[in-house]
ZADOVO-482964 format. One record per residue: x, y, z of N, C-alpha, C in turn. Coordinates in steps of 0.2 Angstrom, whole numbers, padded with zeros to 4 digits, always signed. Last residue first. Layout:
BEGIN
XYZXYZXYZ
...
// end
This chain:
BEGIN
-0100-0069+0075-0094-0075+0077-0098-0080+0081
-0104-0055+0076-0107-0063+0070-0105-0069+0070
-0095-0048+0081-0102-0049+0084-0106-0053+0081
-0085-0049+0072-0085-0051+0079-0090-0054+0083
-0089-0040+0062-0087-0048+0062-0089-0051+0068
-0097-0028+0067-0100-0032+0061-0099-0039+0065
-0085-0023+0074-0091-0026+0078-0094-0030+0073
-0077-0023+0064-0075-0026+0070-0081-0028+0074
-0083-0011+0057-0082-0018+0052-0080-0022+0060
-0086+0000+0067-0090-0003+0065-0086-0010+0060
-0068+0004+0065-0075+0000+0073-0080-0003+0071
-0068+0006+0055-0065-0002+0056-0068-0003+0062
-0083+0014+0048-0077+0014+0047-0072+0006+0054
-0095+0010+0042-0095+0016+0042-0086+0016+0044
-0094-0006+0032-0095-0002+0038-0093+0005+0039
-0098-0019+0025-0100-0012+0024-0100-0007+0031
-0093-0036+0019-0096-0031+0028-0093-0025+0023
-0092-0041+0009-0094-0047+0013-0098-0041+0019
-0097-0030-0006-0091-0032+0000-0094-0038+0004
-0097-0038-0022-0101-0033-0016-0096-0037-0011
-0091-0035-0037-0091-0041-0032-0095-0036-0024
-0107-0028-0039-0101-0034-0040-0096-0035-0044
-0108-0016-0032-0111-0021-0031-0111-0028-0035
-0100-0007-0023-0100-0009-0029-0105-0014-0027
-0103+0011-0017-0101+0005-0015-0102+0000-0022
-0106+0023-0017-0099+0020-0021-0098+0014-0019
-0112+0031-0007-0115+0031-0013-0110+0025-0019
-0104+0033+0004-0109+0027+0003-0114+0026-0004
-0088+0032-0003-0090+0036+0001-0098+0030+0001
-0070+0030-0003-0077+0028-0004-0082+0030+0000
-0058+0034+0006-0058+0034-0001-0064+0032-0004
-0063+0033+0021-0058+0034+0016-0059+0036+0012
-0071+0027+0029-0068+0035+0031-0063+0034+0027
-0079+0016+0026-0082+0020+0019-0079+0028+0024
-0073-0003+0023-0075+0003+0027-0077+0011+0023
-0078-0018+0019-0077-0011+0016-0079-0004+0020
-0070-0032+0020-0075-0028+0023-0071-0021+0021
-0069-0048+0010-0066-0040+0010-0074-0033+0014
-0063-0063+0013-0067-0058+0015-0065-0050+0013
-0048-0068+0004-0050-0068+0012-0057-0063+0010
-0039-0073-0009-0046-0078-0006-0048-0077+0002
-0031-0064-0014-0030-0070-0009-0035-0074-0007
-0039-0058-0024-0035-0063-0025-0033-0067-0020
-0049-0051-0016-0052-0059-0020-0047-0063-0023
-0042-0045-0009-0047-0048-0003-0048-0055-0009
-0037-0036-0020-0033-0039-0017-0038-0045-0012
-0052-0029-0022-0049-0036-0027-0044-0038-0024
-0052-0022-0012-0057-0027-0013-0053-0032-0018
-0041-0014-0012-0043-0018-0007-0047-0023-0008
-0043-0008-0027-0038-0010-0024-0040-0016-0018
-0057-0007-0027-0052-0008-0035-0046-0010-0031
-0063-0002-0014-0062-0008-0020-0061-0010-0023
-0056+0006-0002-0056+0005-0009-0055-0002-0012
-0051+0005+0010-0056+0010+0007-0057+0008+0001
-0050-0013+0022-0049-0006+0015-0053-0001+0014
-0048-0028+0025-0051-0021+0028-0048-0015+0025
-0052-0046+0027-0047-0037+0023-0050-0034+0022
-0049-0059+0036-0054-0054+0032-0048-0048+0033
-0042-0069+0036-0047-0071+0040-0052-0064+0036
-0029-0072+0023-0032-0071+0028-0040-0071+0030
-0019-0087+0022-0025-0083+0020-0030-0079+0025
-0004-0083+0029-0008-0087+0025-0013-0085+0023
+0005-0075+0032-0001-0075+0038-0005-0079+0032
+0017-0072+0026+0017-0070+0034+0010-0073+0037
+0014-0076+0014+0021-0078+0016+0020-0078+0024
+0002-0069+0008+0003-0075+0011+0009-0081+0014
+0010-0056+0010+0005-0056+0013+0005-0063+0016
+0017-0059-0002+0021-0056+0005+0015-0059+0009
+0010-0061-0012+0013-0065-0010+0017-0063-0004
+0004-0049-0013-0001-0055-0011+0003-0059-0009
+0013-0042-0018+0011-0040-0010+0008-0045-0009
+0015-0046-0031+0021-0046-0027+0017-0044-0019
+0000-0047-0038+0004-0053-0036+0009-0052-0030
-0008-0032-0032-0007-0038-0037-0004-0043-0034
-0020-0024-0032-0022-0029-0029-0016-0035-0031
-0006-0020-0019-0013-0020-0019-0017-0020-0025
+0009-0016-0030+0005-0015-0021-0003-0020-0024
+0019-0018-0042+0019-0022-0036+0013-0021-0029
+0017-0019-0057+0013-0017-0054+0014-0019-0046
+0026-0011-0073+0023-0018-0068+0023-0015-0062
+0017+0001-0082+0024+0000-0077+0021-0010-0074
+0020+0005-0100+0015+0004-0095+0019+0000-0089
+0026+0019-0111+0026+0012-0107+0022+0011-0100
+0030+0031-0114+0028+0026-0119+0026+0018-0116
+0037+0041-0107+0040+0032-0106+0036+0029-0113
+0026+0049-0104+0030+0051-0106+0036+0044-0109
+0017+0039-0097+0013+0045-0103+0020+0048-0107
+0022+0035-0086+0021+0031-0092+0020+0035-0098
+0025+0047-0079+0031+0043-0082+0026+0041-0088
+0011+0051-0076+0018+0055-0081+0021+0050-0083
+0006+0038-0068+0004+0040-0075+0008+0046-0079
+0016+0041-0058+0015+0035-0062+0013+0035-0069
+0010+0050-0052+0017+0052-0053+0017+0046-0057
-0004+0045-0051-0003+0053-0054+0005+0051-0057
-0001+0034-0043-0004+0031-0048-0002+0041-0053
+0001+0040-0030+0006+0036-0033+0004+0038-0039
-0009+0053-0028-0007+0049-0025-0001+0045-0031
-0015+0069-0023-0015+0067-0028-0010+0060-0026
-0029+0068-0010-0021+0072-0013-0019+0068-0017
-0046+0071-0006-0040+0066-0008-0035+0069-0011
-0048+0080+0010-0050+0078+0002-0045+0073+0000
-0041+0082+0023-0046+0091+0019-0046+0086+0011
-0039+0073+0030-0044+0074+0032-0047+0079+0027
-0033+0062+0015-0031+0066+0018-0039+0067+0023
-0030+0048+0002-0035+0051+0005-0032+0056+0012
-0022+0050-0012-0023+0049-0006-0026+0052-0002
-0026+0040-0030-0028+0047-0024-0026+0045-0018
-0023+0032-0039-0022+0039-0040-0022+0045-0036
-0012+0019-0037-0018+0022-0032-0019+0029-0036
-0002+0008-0042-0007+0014-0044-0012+0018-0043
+0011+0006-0034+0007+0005-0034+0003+0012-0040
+0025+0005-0038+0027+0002-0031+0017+0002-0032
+0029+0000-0053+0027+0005-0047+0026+0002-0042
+0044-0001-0064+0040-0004-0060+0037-0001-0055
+0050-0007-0077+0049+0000-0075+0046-0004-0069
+0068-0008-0086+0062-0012-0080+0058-0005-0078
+0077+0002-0098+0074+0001-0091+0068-0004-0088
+0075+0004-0110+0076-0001-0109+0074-0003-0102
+0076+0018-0114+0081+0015-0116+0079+0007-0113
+0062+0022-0108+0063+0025-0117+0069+0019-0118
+0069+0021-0093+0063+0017-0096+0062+0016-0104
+0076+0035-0096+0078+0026-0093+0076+0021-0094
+0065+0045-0098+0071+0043-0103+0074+0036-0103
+0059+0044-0086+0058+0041-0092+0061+0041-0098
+0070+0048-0078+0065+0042-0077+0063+0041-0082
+0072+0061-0081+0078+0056-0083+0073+0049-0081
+0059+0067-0080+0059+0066-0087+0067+0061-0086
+0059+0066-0066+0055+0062-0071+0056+0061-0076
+0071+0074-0063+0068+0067-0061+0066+0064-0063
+0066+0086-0067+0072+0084-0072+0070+0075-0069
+0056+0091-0060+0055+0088-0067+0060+0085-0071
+0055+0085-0044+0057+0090-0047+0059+0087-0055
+0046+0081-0029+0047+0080-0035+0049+0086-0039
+0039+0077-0014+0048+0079-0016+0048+0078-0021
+0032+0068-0012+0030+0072-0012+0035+0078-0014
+0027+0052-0018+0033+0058-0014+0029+0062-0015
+0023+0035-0023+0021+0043-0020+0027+0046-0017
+0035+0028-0034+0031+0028-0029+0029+0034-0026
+0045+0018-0046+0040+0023-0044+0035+0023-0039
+0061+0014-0052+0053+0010-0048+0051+0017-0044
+0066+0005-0064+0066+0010-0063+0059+0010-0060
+0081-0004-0068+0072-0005-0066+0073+0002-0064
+0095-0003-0070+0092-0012-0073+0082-0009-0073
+0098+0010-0078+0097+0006-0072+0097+0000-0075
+0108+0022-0083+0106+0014-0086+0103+0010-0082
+0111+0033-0076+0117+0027-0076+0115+0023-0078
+0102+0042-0075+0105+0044-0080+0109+0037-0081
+0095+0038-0062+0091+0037-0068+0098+0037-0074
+0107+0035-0048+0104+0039-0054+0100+0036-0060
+0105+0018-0039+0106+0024-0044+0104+0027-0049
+0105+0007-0027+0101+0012-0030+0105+0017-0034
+0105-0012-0028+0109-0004-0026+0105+0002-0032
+0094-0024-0018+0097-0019-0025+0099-0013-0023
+0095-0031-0007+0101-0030-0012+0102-0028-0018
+0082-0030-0001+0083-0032-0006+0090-0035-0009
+0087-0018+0007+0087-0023+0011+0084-0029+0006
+0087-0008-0004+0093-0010+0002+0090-0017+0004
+0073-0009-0007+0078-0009-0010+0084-0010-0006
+0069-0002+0006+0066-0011+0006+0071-0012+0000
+0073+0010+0006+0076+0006+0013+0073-0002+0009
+0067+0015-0002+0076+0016-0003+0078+0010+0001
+0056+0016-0001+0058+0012-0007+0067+0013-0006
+0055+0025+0010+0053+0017+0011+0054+0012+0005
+0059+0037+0005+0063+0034+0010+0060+0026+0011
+0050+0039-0011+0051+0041-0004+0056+0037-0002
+0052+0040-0028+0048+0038-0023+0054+0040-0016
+0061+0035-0042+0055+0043-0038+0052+0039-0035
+0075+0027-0043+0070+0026-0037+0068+0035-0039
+0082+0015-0051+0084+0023-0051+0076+0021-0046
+0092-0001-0048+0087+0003-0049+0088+0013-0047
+0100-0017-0051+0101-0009-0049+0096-0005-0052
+0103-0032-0044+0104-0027-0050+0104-0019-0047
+0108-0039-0032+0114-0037-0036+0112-0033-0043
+0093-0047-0033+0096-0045-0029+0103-0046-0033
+0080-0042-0044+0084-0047-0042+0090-0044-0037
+0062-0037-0041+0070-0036-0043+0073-0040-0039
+0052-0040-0035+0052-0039-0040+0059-0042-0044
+0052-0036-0020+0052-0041-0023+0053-0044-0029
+0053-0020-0021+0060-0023-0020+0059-0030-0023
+0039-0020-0021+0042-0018-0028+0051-0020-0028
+0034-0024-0008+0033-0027-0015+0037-0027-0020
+0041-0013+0000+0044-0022-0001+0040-0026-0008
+0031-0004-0007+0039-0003-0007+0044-0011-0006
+0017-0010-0001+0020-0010-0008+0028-0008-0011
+0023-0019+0016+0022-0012+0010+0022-0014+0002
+0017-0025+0031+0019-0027+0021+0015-0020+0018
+0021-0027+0047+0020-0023+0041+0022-0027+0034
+0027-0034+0057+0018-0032+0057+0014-0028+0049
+0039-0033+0058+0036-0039+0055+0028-0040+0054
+0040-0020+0067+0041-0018+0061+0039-0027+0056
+0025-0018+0076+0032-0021+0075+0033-0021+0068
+0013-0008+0087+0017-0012+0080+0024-0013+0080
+0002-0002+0093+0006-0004+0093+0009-0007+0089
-0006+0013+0092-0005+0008+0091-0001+0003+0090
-0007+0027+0093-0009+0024+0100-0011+0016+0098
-0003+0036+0084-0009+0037+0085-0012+0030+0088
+0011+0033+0090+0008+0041+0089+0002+0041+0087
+0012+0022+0080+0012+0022+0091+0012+0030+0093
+0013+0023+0071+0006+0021+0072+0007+0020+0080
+0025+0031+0068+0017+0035+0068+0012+0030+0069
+0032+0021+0072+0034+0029+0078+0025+0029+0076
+0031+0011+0060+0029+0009+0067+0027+0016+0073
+0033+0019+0049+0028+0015+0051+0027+0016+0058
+0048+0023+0053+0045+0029+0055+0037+0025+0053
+0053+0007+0050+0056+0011+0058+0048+0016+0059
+0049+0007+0036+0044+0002+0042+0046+0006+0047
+0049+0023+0030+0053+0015+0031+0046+0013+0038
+0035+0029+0017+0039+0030+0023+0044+0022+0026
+0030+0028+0004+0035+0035+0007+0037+0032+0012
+0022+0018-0001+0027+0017+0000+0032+0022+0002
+0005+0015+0001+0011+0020+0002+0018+0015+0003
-0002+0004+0002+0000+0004-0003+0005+0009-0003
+0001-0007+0017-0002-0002+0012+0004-0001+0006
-0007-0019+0030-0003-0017+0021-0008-0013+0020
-0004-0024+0046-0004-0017+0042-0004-0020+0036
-0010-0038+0053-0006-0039+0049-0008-0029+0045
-0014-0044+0068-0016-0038+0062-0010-0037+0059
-0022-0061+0076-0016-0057+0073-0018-0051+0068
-0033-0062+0085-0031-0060+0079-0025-0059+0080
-0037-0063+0102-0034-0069+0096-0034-0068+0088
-0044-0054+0107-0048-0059+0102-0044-0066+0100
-0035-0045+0106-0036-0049+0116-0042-0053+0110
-0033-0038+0095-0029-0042+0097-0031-0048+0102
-0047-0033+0094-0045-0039+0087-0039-0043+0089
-0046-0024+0102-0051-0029+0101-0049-0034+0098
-0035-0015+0097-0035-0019+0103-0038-0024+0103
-0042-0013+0084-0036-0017+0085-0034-0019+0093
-0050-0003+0091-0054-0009+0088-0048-0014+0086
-0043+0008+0097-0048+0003+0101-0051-0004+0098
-0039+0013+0086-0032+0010+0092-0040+0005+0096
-0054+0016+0079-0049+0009+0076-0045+0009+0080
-0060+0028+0084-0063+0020+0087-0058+0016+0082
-0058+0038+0073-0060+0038+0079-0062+0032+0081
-0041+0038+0066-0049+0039+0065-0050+0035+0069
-0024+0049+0068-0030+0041+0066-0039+0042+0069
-0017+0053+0055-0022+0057+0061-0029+0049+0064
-0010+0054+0044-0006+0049+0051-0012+0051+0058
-0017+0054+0034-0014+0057+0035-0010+0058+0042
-0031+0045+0042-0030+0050+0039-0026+0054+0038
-0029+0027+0048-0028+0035+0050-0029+0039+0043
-0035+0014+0045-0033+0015+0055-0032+0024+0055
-0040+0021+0033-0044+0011+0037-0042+0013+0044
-0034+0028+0026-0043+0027+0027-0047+0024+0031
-0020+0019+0029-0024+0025+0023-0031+0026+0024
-0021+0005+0030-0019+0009+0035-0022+0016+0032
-0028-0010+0030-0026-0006+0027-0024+0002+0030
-0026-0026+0038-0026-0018+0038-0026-0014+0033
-0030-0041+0039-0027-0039+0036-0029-0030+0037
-0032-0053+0054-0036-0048+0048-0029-0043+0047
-0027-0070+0054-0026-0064+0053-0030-0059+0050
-0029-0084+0066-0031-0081+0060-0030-0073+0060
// end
């Protein structure tokens, strides 16, 4: 059985990982878990994935990971053509898609949006002019915040929200909770055994659309006052150590 990750909140802060998760993924391995990462950044390629979770002392392979970036590659047909605001991890799953990337100005077939941090206005507005003419719009996800150690930084869903405001148009949706990750997800580790999140609106309804338990850690994005109460999480834990002992210790 697999437990699913979320990495943002859940194993680090801004690639700083939070105190007790390299120890609790250990656990979860010599258990007999598979740990399956998904997140919904799509700035970076699986390669520098995997450097920074073995910089914060965890092991990984590049087939251990499902991004909303491969989300949004699944989307699109292999031989159309996309303009890309987003990072180096929407460039690389596009590639490996075989969609070819180019300028917003050349008429894309999709035009697919994701956090950076690298943004300059002419970029946006030829995105939404793209989109105005016909373009596929598509995000890679709508999270509006990213959580950091000094507060939440402004996240996909912000750059998302210009376009569309400016576009006239509301984007299809590839990360967390929608259909194009769920189907990744199910494709590597069938349903999983339970999923591990800051965030309810995302993480918890992805947990209901695949039909896996959703334990809600609260070193992200949700603090204890925010907990929902329905759908209320299966496991409430201060953060993945704590959700790890919760399960495990209930086994």
């Amino acid at each position: 059985m697999a437990w699913v990750l979320d990495l943002d909140g859940v194993v680090w802060l801004a690639g700083h990982p939070i105190p007790g998760s390299p120890e609790a993924i250990t656990r979860l391995r010599q258990s007999g878990h598979r740990v399956l990462f998904l997140t919904n950044n799509s700035s970076l390629t699986l390669a520098e994935y995997v450097e920074r979770l073995a910089g914060a002392g965890v092991e990984a392979a590049p087939e251990d990971l499902v991004t909303s970036a491969q989300g949004a590659a699944w989307l699109l047909q292999p031989g159309s053509t996309a303009a890309v605001v987003g990072g180096p991890g929407i460039l690389e799953a596009l590639e490996t898609r075989g969609v070819t990337v180019v300028e917003a100005g050349a008429k894309p077939d999709a035009v697919v949006v994701g956090r950076t941090v690298d943004l300059r206005y002419d970029d946006l507005a030829a995105a939404a002019t793209a989109i105005r003419q016909g373009a596929r719009f598509v995000a890679t996800n709508t999270d509006p915040t990213f959580p950091t150690p000094d507060g939440p930084a402004p996240g996909a869903g912000a750059i998302v929200a210009f376009i569309a405001t400016v576009a006239g148009r509301q984007p299809e949706v590839a990360g967390k909770p929608h259909a194009a990750v769920a189907d990744l997800v199910r494709a590597k580790v069938g349903v999983p055994a339970v999923m591990v999140g800051d965030r309810p609106d995302t993480d918890g309804a992805f947990a209901g659309a695949v039909g896996a338990p959703f334990a809600l850690v609260l070193s992200g994005s949700t603090g204890p006052d925010e907990i929902p109460d329905d759908p209320a999480p299966a496991v409430v834990a201060s953060n993945l150590a704590g959700a790890v002992d919760r399960v495990l210790g209930a086994a």
